[in-house]
N, C-alpha and C positions, 0 to 999 in steps of 0.2 A: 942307733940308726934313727935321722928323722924321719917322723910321720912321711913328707913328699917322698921320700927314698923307699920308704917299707913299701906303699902302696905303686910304684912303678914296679917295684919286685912283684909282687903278689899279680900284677897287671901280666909280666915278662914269665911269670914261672921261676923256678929253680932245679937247678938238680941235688938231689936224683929226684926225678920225675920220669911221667909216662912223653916221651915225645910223640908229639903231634903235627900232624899239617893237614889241610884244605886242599884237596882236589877240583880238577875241573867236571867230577861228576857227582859234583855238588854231595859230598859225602868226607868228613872228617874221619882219617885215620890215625889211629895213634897204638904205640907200644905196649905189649900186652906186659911186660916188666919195666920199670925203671930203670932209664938211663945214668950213667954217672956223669956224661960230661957231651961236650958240644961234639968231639972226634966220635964217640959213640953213635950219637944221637944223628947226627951224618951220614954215619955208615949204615943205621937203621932204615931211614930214608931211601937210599938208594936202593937197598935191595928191596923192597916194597918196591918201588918204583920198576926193578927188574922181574919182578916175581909178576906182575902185570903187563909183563913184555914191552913197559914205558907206553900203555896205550893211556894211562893216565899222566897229568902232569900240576906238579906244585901248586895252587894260586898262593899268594901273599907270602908270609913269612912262616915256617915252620913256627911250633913254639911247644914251651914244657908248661904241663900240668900237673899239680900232686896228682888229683885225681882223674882216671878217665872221662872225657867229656859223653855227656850225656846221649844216646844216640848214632853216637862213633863204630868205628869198624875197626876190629882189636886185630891186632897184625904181629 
């Protein structure tokens, strides 16, 4: 893999990772286990999303981290 390739991966995440997203209450949530794949990571999503009665909603792009983000809200 070249260097420009490694570091948009490392940028984008990989699975398995913790998936994560950006709320609009300014509060980063992400997966208290590793996800295997993007159908997973989806489904994770949404129930978060349900489990807050959808009073929260997405901003930007979901994304996979090895590690959970600093500060985060483990779900």
């Amino acid at each position: 893999m070249n260097r420009k390739a490694n570091i948009k991966q490392q940028k984008r995440g990989v699975y398995p990772g913790h998936q994560c997203f950006n709320a609009d209450d300014d509060r980063t949530y992400y997966s208290r286990k590793k996800v295997n794949g993007h159908s997973e990571g989806n489904k994770w999503i949404k129930n978060v999303l349900k489990k807050y009665n959808y009073t929260i909603k997405v901003v930007g792009k979901p994304f996979v981290q090895n590690r959970p983000p600093v500060g985060g809200v483990p779900e």
